[in-house]
Structures are given as C-alpha cells and as structure tokens.
N, C-alpha and C positions, 0 to 999 in steps of 0.2 A: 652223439648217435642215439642214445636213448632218450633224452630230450626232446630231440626229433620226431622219437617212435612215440611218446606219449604225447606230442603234440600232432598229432596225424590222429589217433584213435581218439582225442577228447573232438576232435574237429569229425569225426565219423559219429560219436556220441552226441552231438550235437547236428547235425544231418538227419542222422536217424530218428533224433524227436522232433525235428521242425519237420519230418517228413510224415509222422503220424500223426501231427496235430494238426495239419494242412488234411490228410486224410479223415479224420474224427472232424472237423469242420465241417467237411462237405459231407457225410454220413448225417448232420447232424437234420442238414434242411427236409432229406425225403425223410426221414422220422419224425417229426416236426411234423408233416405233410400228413403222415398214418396217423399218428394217434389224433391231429385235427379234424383226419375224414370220421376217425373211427368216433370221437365228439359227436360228429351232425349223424351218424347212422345211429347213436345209442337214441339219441330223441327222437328217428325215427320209428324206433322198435321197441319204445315205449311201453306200448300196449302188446305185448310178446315176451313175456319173461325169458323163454328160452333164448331165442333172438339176445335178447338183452343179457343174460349171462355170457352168452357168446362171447359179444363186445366188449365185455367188462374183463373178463380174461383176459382177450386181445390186447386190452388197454393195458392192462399190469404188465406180460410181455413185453410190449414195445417200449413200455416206461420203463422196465430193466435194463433194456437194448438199449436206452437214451444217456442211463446212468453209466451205464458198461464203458461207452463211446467217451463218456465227459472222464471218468476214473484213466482210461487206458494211455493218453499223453503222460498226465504226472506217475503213474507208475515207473514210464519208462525214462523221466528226467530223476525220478527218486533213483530207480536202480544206477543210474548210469552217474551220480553225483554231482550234476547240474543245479549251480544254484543252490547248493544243501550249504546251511552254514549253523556252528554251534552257540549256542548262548547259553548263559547260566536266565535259565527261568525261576520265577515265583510260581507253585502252582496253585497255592489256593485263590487269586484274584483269576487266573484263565479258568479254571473249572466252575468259579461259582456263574463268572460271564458264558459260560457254555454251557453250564445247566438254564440260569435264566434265558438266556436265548432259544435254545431248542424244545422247553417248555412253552415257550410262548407261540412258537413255530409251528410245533410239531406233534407235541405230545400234548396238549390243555386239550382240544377239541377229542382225542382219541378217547378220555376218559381213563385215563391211564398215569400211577403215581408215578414220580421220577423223585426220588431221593438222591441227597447229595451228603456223604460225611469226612472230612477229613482231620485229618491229625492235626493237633497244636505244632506250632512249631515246626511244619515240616519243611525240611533242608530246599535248596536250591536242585536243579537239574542242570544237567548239560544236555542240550537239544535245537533242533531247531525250532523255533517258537511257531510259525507257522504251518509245517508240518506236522508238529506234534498236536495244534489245537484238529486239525484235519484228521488226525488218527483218532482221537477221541472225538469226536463227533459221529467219526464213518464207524465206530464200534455202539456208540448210541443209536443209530439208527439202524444198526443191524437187527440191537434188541428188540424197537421197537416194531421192527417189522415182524418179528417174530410175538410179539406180546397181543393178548387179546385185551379187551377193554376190561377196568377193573384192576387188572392186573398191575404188578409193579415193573418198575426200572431201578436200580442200584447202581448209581456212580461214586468211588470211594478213593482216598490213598491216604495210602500209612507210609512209613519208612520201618526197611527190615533188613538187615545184618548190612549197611551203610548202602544200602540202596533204596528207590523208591518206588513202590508198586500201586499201579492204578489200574483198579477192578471193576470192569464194568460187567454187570449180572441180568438177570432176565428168568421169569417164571414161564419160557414159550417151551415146547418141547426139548426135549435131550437130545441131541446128536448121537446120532449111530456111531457104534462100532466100525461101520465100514466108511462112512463118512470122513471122523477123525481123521485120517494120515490126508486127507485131499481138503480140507478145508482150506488151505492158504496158498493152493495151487492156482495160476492166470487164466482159468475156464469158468465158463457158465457152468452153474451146479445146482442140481434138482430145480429144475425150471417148472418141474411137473406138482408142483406146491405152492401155495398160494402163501406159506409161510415162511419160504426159505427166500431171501435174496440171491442174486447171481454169484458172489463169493469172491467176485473180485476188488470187494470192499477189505478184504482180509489179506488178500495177497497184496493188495497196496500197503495193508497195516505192517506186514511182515516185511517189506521190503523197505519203508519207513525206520522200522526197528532197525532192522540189520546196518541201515547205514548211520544210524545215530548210536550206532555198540550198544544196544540193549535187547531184550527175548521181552516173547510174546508166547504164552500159550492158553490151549481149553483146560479149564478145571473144575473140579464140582458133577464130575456126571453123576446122574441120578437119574430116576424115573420123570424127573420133569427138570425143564431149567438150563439154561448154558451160562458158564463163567470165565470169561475172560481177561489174563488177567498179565499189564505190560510192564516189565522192571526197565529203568532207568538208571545210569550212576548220579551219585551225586556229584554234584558242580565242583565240590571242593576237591 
C-alpha cells in the first residue's frame, strides 16, 4: 500500500515537471520573439537616447523573464527529487574549470576581477556533481550582476568543523534588511533595479542545498557587499 502511494506521487512528480517544461518551452518562442523585435527597434532609436534607454530596460526585463523561464523546470525536478544522485566530488578541479569558464564567458569583457582560493588538501563532498557545478555558477552570476566594472568577485572554500564551505562574495550593494528573509523565496524580486537579478537563481540554490543535506545562507552585511556562503558534508 504504501509502495503504491509513493509510486503514484513520484509519477505526479514527474507529470508535474514534464508539464512545466512543455510550458517554459512554449514561453520560450514569444520571448525569443520580444527581445528580437525589441534588437531591431533599439537600432531604430539609435539616434534617441530616451527611446533607447527605453529598450535597453525592456531588454534587461525580458532577459530576466527568459532566465526565469529556463531556471523554473529544474527547480521543480530539484525540489521534487528527479534525477538528484550523490557522488563524492573533488572540488578543486570543478571550481577551478568554473572559474576558468565563466571568466572567459562572462566576466573578462565586464572588466571585472574574479579570484579564486581554495584550501590544500581539501576533503571530498557528497553531492550531485551537476547540480552542484549549476549552483555555483547561478551564485557567480548573481555576483556579477550585481558587480560594477573594476570591481571584484571572490570564489573560495575551506573546510570548517568537518564540513566544506564555498563562499562566493561580491563588492555590489548590501542587501536590505527587508530584503533578507525573501531572498530565496520562487518570485521575481526588485525587478525595479538594474542591479538586482530576479532571485530565483537563489531559491533554485536553496532547493539544490536542501536536497543534497547541506545550508546556504547571506553573510557579511555591511554598507557595501553581499556574501554568500554554501556548507556541504564531507563525503567521508
């Protein structure tokens, strides 16, 4: 009987994300479609700064709404346990391939540092390997959306009282007080900032964490700066 019952909800588990990624698919073409048109209208308003700011907003918008759309299937296969499987990881060979990568990517043209430090010797994780490089990436680019030029990026991990913490940091604004408790919530958040991402890069991280037994939280407030920072067990 209960066999039954948990083979009836992983088959609903599994409905329900072939139902939204059939959904986020077809979202995907008319956004595709906008930020295309909204391309051929910004070189038509070229000569129109305001115009052109216009569009340029627009564009960031829709490109949230694009990212929103591609995040919101794997949330819903992370929450629901599809596909999640554990491996003992090495993390200095995935971190140093994910800082070379997203440097090359992303952050060289921004003008923007991205340092990378980790510990000698640091232990094995239990995680899923693919997951986990997707959480630290979708925390790199948070930073970087929030970073201005100039500025740095800090990717790091140590191991502390037999676990392992990997901190990724950022000199862009402080998060508010009122912020805090809502950052890792499954909404659009301060869409009205050109320095905030939609936030649902974090509630993916958080729901990633939780199903590989490990915490995530902000730290380091200050007058400038957000620091992020995810514990892991060790493999052993």
């Amino acid at each position: 009987m209960v066999i039954r019952d948990i083979t009836h909800l992983k088959r609903l588990d599994d409905l329900k994300a072939q139902m939204l990624s059939e959904a986020a698919s077809r979202i995907r073409v008319p956004l595709a479609q906008a930020i295309n048109a909204l391309a051929e209208l910004d070189i038509l308003a070229s000569k129109d700064e305001n115009i052109a700011g216009i569009v340029y907003r627009l564009t960031r918008v829709w490109g949230r709404l694009e990212e929103w759309v591609d995040d919101l299937p794997a949330l819903i296969y992370v929450d629901s346990g599809i596909q999640v499987k554990q491996d003992h990881i090495d993390l200095p060979p995935l971190l140093h391939t994910i800082h070379t990568d997203l440097f090359e990517s992303k952050i060289r043209s921004r003008n923007i540092q991205f340092t990378l430090s980790v510990d000698a010797d640091l232990p094995k994780v239990k995680a899923d390997p693919e997951l986990l490089r997707r959480l630290i990436e979708g925390l790199v680019t948070r930073a970087l959306i929030r970073s201005r030029p100039t500025s740095e990026i800090r990717l790091s991990a140590h191991s502390h009282n037999r676990q392992v913490w990997i901190v990724v940091s950022d000199d862009g604004p402080a998060v508010s007080e009122a912020d805090l408790p809502h950052l890792f919530e499954k909404s659009v958040v301060r869409l009205d900032t050109p320095l905030e991402s939609s936030g649902l890069e974090l509630a993916l991280a958080k729901a990633i964490i939780d199903r590989m037994g490990g915490q995530i939280w902000v730290g380091g407030q200050g007058p400038a700066g957000s620091t992020i920072t995810v514990c892991l067990a060790i493999a052993a």
